[in-house]
Backbone of each chain as ProteinMPNN parsed JSONL, in Angstrom:
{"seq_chain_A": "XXXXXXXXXXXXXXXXXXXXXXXXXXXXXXXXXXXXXXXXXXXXXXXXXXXXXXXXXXXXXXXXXXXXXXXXXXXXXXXXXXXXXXXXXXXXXXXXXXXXXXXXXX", "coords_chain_A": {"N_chain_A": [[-10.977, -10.939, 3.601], [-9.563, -9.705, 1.712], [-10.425, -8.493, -0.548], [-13.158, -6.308, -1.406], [-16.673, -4.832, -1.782], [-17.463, -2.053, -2.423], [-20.376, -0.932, -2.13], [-21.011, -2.628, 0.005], [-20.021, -1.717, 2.337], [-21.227, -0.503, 4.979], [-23.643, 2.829, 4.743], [-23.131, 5.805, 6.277], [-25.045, 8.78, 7.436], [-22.499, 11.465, 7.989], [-22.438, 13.826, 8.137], [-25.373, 16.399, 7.648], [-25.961, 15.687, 4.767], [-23.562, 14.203, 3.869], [-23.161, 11.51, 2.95], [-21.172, 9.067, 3.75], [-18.943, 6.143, 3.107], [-17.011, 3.917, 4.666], [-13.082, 2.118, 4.874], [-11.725, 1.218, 6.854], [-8.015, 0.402, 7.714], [-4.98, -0.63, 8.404], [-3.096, 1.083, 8.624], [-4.662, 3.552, 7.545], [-7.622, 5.523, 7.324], [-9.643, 5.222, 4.472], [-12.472, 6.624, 2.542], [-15.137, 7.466, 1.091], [-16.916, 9.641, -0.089], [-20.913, 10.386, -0.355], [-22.289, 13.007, -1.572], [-24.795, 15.839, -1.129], [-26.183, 18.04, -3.287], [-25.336, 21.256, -2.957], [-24.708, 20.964, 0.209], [-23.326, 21.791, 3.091], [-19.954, 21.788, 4.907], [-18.671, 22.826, 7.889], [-16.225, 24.641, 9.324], [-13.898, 22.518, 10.669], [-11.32, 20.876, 12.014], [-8.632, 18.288, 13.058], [-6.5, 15.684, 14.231], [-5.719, 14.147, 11.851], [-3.705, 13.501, 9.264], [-5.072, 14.502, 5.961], [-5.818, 13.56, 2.7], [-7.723, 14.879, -0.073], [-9.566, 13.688, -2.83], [-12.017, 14.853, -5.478], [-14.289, 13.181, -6.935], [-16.513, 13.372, -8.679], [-18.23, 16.003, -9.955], [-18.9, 18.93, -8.508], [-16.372, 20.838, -5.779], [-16.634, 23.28, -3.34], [-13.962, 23.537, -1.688], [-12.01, 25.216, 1.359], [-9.159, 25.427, 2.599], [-7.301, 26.243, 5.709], [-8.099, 29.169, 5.174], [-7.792, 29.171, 2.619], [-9.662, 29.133, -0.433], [-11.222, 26.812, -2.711], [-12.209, 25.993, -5.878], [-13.116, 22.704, -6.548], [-13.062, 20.356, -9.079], [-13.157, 17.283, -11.056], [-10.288, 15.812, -11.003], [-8.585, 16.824, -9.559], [-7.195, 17.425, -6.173], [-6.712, 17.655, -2.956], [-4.679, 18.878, 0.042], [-4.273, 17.867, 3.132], [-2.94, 18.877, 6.178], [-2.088, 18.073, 9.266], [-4.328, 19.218, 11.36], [-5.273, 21.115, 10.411], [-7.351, 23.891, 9.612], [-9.984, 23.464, 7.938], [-13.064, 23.581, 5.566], [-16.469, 23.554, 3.8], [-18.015, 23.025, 0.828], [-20.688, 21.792, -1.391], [-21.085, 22.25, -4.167], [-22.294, 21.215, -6.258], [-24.076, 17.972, -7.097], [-21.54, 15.597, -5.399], [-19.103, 13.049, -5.623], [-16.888, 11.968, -3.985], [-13.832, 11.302, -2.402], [-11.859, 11.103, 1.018], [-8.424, 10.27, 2.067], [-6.896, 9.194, 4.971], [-4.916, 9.331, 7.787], [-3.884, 9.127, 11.348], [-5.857, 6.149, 10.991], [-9.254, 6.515, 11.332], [-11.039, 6.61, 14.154], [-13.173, 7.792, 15.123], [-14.925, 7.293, 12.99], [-15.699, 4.148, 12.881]], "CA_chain_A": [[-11.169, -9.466, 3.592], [-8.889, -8.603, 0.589], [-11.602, -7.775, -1.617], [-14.508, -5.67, -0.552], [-17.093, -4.698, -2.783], [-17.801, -0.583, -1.856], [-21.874, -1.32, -1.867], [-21.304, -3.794, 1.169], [-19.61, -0.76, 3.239], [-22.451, 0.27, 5.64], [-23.685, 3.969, 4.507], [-23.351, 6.852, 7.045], [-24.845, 10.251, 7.718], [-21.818, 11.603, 9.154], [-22.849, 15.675, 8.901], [-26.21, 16.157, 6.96], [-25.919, 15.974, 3.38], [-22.652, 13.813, 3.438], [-23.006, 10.421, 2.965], [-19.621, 8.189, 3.72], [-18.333, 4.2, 3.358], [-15.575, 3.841, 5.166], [-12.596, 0.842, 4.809], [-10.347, 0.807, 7.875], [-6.969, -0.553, 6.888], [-3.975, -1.019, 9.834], [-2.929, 2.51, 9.302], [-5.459, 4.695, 6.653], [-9.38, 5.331, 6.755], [-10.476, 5.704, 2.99], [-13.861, 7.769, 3.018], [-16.021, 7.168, 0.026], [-18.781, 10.04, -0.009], [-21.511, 10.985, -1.604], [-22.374, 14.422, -1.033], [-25.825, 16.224, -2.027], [-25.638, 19.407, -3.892], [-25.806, 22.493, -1.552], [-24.406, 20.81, 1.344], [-21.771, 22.425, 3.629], [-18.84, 21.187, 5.82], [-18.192, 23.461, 8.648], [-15.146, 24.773, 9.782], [-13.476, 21.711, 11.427], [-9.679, 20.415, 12.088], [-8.382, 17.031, 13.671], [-5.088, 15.122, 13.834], [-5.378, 13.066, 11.051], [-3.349, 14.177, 7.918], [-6.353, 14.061, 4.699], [-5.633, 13.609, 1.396], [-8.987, 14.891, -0.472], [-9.725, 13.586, -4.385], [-12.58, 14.888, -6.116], [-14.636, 12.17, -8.726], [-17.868, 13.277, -9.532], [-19.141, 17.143, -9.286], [-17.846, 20.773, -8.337], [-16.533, 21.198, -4.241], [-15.778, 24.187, -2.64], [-12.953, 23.413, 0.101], [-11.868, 25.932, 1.816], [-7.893, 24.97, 3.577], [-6.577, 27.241, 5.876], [-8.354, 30.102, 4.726], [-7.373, 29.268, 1.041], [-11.014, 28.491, -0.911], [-10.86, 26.37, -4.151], [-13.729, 25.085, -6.059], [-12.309, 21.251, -6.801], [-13.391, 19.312, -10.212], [-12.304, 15.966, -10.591], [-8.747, 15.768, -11.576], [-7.787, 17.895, -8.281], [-6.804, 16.954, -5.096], [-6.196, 18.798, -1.675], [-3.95, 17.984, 1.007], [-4.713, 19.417, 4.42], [-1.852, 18.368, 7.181], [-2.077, 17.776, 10.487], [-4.694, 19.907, 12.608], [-5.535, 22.596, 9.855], [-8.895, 23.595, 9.878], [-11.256, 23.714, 6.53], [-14.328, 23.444, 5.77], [-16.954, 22.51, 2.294], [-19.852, 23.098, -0.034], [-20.927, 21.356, -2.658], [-21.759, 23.159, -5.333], [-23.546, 20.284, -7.261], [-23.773, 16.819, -6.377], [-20.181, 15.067, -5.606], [-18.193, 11.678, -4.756], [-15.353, 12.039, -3.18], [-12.416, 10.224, -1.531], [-10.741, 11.252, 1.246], [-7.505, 9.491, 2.558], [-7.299, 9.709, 6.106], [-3.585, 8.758, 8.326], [-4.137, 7.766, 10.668], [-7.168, 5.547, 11.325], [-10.596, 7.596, 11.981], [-11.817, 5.697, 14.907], [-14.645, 8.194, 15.024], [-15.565, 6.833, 11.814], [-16.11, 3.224, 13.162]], "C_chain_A": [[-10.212, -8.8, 2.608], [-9.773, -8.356, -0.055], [-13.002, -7.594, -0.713], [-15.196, -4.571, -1.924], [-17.779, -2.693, -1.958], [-19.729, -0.82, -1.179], [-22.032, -2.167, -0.384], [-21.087, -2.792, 2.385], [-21.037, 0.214, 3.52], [-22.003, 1.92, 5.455], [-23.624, 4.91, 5.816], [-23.481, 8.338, 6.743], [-23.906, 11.085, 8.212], [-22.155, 13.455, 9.356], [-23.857, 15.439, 7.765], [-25.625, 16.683, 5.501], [-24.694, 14.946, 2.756], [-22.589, 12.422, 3.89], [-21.43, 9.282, 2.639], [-19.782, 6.483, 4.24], [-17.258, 4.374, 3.724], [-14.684, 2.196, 5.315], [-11.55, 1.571, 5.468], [-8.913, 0.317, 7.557], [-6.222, -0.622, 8.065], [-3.782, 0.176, 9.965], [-3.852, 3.79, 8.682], [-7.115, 4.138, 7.12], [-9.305, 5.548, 5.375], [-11.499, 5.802, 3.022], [-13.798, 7.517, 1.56], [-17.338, 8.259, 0.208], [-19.658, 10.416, -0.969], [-22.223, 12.142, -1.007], [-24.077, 14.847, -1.558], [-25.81, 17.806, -2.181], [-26.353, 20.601, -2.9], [-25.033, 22.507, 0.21], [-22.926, 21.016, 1.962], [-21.482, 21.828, 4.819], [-18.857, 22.091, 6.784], [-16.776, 23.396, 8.981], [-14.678, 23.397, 10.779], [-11.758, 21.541, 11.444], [-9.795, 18.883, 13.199], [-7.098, 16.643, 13.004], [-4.941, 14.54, 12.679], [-4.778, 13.997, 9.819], [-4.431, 13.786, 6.955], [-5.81, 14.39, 3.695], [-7.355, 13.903, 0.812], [-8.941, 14.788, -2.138], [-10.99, 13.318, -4.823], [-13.058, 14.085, -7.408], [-15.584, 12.55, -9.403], [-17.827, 14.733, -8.629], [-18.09, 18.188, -8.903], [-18.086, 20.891, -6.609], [-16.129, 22.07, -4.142], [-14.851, 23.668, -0.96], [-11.839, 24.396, 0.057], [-10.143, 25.178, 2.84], [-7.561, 26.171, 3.882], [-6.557, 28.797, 5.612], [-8.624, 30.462, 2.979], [-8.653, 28.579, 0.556], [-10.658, 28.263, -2.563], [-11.728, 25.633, -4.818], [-12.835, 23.975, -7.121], [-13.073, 21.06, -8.175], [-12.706, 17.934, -10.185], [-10.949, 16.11, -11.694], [-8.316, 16.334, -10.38], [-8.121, 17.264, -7.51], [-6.739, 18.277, -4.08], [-5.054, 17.784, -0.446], [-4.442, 18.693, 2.209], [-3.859, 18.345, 5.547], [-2.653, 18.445, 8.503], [-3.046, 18.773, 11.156], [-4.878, 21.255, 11.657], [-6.652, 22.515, 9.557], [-8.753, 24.037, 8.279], [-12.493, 23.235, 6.795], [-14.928, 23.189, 4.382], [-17.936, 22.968, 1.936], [-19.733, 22.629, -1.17], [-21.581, 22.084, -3.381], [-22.964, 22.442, -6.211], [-23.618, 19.083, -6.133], [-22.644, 15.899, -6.291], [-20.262, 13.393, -5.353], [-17.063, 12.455, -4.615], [-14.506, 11.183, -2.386], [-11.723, 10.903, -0.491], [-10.063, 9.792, 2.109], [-7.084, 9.754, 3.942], [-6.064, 8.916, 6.816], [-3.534, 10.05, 9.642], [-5.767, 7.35, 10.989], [-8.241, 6.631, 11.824], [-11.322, 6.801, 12.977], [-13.08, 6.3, 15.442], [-15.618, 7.619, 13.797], [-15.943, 5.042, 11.525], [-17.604, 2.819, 13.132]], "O_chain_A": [[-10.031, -7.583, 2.606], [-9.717, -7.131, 0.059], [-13.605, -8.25, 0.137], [-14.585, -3.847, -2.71], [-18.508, -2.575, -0.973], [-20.093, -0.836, -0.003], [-23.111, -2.272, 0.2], [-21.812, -2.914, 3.372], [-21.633, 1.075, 2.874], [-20.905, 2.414, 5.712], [-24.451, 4.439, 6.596], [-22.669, 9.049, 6.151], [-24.41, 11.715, 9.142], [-22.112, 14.122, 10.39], [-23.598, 14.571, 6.932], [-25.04, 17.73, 5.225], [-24.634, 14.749, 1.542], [-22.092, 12.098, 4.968], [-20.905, 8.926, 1.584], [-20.354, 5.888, 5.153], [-16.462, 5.042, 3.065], [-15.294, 1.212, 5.731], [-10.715, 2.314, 4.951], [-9.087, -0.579, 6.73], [-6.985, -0.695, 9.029], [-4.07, 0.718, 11.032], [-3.802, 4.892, 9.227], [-7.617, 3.019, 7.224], [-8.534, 6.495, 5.225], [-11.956, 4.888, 3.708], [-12.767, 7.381, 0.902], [-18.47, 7.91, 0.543], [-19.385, 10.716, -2.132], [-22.709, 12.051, 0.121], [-24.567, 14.1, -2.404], [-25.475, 18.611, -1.313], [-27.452, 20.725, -2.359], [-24.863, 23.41, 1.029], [-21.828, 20.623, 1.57], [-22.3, 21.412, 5.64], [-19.692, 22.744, 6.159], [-16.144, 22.339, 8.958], [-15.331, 23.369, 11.822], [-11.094, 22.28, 10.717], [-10.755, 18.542, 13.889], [-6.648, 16.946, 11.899], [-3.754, 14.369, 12.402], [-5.311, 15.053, 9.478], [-4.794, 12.618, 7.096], [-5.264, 15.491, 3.627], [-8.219, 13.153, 1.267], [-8.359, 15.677, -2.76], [-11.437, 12.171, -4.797], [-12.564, 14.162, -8.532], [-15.706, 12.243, -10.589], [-17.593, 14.884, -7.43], [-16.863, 18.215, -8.988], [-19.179, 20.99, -6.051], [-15.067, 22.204, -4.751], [-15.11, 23.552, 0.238], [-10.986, 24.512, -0.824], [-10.355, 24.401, 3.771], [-7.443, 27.097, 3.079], [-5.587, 29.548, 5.717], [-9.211, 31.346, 2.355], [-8.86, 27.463, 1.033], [-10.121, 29.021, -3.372], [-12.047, 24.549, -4.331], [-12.148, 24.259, -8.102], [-13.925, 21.943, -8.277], [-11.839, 17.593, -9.38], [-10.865, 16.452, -12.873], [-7.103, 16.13, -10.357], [-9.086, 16.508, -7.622], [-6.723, 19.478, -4.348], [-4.82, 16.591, -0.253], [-4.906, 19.832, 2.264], [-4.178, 17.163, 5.673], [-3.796, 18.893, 8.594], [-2.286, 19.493, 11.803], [-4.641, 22.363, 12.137], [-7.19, 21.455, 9.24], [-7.883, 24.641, 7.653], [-12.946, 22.68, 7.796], [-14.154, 22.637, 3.6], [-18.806, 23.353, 2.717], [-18.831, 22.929, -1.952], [-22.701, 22.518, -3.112], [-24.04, 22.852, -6.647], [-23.38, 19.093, -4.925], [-22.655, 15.173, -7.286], [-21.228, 12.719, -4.995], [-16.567, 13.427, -5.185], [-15.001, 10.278, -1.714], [-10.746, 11.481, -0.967], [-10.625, 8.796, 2.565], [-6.861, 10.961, 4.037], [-6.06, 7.727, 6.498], [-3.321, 11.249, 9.465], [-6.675, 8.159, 11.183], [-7.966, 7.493, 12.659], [-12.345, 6.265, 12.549], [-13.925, 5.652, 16.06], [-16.848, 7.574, 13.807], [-16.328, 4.601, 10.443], [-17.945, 1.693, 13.493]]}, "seq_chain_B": "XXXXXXXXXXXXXXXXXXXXXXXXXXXXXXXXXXXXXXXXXXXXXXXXXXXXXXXXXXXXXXXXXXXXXXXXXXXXXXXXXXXXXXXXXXXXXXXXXXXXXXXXXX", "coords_chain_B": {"N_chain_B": [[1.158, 24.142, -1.917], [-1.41, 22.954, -1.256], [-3.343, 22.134, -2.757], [-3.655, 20.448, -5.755], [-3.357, 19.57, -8.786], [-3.928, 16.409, -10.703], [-2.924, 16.559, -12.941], [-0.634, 17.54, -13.079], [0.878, 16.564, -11.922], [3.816, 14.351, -12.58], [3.597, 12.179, -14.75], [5.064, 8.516, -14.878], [6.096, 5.603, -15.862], [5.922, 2.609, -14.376], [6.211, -0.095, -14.386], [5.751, -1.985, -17.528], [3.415, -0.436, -19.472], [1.663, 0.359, -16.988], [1.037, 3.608, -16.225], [1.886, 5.671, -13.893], [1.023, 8.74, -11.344], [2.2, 10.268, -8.848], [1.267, 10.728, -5.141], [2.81, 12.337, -2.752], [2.564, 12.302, 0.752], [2.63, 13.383, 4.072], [2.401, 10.946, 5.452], [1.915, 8.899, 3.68], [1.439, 7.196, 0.509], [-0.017, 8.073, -2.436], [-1.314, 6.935, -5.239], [-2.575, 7.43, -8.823], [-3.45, 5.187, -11.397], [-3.079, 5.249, -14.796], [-3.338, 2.299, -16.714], [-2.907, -0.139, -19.523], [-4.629, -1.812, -21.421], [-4.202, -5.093, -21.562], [-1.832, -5.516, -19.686], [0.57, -6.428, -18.081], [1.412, -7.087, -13.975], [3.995, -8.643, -12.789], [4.345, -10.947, -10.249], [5.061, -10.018, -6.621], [5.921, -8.289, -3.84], [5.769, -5.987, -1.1], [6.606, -3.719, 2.08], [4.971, -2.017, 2.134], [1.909, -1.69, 3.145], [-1.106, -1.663, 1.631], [-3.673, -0.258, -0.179], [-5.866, -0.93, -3.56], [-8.251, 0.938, -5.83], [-10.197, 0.519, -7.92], [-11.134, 2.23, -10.712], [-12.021, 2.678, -13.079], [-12.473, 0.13, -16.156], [-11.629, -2.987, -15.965], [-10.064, -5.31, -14.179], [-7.651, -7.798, -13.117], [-6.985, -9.21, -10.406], [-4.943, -10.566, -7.815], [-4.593, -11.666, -4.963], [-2.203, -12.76, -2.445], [-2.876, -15.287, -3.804], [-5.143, -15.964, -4.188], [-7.365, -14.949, -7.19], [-9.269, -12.342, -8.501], [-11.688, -10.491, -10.132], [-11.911, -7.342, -10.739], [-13.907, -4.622, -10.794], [-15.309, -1.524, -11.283], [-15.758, 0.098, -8.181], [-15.367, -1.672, -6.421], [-13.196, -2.66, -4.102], [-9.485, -3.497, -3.162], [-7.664, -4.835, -0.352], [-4.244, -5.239, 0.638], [-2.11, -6.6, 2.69], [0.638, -5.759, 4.525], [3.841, -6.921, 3.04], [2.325, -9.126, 1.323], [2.608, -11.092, -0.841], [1.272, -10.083, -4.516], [-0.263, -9.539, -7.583], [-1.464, -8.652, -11.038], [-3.361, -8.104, -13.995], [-4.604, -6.247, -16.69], [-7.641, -6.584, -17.787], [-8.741, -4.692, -19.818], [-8.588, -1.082, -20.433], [-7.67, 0.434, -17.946], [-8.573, 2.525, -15.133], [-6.862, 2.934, -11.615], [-6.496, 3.424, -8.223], [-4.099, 3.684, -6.081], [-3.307, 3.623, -2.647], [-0.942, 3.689, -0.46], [0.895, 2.983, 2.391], [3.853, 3.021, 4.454], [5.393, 5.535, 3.02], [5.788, 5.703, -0.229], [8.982, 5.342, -0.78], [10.427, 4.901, -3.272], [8.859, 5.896, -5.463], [9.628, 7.992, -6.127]], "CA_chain_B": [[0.583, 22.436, -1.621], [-2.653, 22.348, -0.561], [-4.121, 22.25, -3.989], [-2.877, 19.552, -6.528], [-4.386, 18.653, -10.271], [-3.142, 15.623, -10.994], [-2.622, 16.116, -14.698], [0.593, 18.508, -12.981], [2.267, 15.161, -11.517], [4.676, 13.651, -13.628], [3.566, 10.868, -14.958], [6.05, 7.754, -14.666], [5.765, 3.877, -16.846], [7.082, 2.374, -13.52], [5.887, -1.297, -15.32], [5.295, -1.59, -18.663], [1.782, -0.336, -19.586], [1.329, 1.057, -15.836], [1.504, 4.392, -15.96], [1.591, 6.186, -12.46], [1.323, 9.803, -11.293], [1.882, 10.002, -7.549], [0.979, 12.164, -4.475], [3.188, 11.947, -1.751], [2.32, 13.24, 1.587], [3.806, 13.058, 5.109], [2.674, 9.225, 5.536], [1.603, 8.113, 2.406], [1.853, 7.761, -1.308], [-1.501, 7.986, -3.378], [-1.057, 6.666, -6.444], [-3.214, 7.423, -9.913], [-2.655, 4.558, -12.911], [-3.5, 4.726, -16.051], [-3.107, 0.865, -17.441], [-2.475, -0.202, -20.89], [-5.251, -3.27, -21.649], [-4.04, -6.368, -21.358], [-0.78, -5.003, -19.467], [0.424, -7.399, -16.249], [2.003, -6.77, -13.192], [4.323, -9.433, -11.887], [4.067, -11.255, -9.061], [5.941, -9.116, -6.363], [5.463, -7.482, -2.975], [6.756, -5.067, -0.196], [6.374, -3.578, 3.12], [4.254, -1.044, 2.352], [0.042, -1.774, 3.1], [-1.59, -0.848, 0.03], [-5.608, -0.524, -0.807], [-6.232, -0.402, -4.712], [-9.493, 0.858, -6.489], [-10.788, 0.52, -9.397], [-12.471, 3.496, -10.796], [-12.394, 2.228, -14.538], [-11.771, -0.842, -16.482], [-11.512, -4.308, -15.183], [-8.78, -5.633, -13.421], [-7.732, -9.247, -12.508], [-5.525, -8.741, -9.33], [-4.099, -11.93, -7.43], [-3.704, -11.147, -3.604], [-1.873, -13.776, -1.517], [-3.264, -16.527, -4.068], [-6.447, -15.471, -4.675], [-7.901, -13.922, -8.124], [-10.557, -11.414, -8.402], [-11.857, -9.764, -11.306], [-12.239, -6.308, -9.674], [-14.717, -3.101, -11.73], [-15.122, 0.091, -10.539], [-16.915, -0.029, -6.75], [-14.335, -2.489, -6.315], [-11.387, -2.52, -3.672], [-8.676, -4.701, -2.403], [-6.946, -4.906, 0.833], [-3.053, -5.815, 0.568], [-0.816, -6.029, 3.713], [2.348, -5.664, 4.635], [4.658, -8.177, 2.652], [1.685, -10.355, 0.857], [2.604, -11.189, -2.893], [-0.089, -9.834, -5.435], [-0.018, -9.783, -9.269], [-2.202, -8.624, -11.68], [-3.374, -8.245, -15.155], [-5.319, -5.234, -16.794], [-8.539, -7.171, -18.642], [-9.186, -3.387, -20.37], [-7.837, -0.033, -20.35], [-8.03, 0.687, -16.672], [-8.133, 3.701, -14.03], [-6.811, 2.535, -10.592], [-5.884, 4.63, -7.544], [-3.392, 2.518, -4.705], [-3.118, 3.703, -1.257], [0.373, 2.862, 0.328], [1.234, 3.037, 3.995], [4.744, 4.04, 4.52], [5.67, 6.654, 1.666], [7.016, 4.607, -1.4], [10.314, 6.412, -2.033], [10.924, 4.143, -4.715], [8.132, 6.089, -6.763], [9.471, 9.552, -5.797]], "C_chain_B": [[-0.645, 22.075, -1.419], [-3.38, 21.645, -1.551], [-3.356, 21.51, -5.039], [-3.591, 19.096, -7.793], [-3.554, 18.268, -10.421], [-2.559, 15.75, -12.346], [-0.493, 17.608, -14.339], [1.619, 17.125, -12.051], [2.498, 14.47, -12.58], [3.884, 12.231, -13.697], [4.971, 9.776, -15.04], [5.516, 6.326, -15.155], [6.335, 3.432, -15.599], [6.947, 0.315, -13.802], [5.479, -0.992, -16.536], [3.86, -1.559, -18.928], [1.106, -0.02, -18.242], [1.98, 2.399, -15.725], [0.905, 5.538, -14.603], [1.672, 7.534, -12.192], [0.949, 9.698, -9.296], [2.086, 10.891, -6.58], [1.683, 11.319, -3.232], [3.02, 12.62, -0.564], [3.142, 12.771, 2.973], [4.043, 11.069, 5.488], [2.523, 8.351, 4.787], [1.636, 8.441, 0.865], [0.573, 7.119, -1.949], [-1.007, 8.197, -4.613], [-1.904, 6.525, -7.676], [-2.492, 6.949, -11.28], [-3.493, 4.708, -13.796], [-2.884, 3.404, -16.729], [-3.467, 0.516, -18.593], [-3.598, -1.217, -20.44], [-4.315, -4.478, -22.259], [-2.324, -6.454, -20.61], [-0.697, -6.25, -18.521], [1.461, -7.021, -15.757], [2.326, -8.248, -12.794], [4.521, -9.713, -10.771], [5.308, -10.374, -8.025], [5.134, -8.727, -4.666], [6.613, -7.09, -2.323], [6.45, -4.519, 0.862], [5.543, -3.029, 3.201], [2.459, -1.705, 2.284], [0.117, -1.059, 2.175], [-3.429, -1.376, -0.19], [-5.404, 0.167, -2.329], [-7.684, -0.505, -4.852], [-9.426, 1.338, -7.415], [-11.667, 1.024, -9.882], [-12.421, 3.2, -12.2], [-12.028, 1.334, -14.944], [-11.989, -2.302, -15.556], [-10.127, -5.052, -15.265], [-8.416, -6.668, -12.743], [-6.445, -8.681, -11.687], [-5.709, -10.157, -8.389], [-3.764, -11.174, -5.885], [-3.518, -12.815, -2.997], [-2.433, -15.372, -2.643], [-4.446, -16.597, -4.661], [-6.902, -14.838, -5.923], [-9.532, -13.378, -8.3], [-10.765, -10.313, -9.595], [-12.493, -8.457, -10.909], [-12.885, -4.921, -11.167], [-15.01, -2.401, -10.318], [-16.114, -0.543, -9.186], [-16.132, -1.281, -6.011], [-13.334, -2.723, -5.215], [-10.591, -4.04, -3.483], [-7.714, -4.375, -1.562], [-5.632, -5.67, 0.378], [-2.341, -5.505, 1.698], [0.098, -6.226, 3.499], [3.007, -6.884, 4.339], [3.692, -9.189, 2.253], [1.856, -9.786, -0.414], [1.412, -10.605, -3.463], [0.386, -9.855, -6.616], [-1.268, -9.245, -10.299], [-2.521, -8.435, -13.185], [-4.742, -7.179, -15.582], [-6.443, -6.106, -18.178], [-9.022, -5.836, -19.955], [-8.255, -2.603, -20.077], [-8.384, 0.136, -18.622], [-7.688, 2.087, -15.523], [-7.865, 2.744, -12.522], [-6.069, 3.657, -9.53], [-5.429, 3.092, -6.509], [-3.191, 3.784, -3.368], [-1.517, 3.199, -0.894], [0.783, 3.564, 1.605], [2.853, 2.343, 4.212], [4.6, 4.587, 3.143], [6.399, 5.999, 0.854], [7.888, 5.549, -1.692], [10.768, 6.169, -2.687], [10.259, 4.771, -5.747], [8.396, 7.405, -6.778], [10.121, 10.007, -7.139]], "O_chain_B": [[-0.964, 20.886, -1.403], [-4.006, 20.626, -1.261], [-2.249, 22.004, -5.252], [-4.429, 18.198, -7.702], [-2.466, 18.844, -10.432], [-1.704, 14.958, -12.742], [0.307, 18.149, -15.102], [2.81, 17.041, -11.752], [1.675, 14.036, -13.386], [3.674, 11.434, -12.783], [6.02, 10.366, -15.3], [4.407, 5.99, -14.739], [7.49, 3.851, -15.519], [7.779, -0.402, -13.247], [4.91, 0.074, -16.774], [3.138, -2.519, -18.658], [-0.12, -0.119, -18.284], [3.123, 2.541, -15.291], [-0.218, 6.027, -14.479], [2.607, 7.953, -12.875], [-0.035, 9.28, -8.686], [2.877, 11.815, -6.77], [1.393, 10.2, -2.81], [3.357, 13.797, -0.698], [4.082, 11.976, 2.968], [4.999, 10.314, 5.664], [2.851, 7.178, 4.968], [1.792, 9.492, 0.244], [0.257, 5.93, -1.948], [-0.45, 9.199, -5.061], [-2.147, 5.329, -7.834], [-1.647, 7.496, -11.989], [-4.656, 4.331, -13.653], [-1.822, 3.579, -17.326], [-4.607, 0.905, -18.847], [-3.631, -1.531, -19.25], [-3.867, -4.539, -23.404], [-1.609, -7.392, -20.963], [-1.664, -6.954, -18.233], [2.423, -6.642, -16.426], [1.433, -9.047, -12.51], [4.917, -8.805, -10.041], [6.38, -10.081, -8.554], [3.936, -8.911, -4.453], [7.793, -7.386, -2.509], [5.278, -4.894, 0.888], [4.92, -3.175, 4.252], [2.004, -2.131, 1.222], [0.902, -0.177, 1.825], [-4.042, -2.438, -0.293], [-4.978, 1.308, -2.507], [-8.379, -1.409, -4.387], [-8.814, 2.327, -7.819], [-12.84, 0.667, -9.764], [-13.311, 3.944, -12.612], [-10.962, 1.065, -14.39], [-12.575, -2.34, -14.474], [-9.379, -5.267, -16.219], [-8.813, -6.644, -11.578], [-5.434, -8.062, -12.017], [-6.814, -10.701, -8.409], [-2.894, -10.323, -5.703], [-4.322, -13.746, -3.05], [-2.318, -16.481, -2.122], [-4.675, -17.313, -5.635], [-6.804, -13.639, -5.663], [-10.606, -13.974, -8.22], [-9.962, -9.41, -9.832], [-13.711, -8.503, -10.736], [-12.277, -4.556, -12.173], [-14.975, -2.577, -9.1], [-16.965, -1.429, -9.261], [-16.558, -1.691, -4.932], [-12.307, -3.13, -5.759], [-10.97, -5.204, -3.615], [-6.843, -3.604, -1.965], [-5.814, -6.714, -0.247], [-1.918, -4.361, 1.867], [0.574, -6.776, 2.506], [2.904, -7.85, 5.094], [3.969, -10.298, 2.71], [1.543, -8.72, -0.943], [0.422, -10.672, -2.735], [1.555, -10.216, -6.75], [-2.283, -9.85, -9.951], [-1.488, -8.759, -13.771], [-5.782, -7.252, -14.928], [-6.041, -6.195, -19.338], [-9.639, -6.21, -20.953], [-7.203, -2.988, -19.567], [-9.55, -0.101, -18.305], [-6.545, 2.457, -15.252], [-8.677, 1.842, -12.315], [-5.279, 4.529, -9.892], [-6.01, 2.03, -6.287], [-2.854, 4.92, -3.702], [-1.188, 2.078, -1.28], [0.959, 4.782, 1.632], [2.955, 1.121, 4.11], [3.823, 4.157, 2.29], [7.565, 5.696, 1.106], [7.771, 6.41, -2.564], [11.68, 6.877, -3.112], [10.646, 4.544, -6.893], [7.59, 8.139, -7.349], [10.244, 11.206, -7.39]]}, "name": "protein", "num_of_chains": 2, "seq": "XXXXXXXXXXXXXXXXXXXXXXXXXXXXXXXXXXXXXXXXXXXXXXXXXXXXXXXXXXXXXXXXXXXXXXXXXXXXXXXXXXXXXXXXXXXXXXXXXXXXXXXXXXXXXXXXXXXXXXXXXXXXXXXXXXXXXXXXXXXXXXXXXXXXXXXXXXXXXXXXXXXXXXXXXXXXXXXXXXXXXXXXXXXXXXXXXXXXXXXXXXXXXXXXXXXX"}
């Protein structure tokens, strides 16, 4: 299991429009999605600290009230239990980094 | 903080021909390389879990013994305290994961 080829990581619907691979590790999820253009996040929050890095496409995420339409080169951080929320403007990938483990995302 | 373009983190050579720009957050350090072609990383490890991917380039990486010629869609799993090594076949993009916070790259 050191090498894992992304394509092998079973696809999930996890909210409509946002398709995620997920790789478990001892203490991080890494989230792989692919988004389809139009589709919005709702307001949510949860313990896990998220690192979010934009690869492909224009996101609106919304932290904390603060709304920022992402490109790739940008990042977000969103700590512990702060709500945001999402829209894709086009069609994305994205990464987030997830500490710790998403065991909803099993 | 919430909001981060990477091209505003310092870049850092922290090997020769690995150059790193890195996001540190409360539990982890997300790391974006740009790699020189035909650069290598010597053999080496450390406490910290680490997932690299390979979002450009091709990348011979060595975990525990093993070599794997890793392109984009790519990952690799490294735990805690297993040797790795690698060697940049091209110019390469790679992002690492590390679980505790490297304060060696701060």
């Amino acid at each position: 299991m050191s090498f894992i080829k992304l394509t092998d990581l079973t696809s999930k619907e996890i909210v409509p429009g946002y398709h995620g691979r997920f790789l478990h590790t001892e203490h991080n999820t890494i989230s792989h999605w692919k988004v389809e253009a139009g589709a919005t996040l709702p307001e949510h929050a949860h313990e896990h600290e998220q690192t979010s890095i934009v690869l492909e496409g224009k996101f609106e995420l919304t932290v904390d009230g603060e709304a920022r339409l992402l490109e790739p080169g940008e990042w977000a951080l969103i700590p512990s239990n702060v709500p945001h929320s999402g829209k894709a403007h086009t069609a994305c990938t994205i990464m987030d980094i997830f500490y710790p483990v998403r065991e909803d995302y099993r």
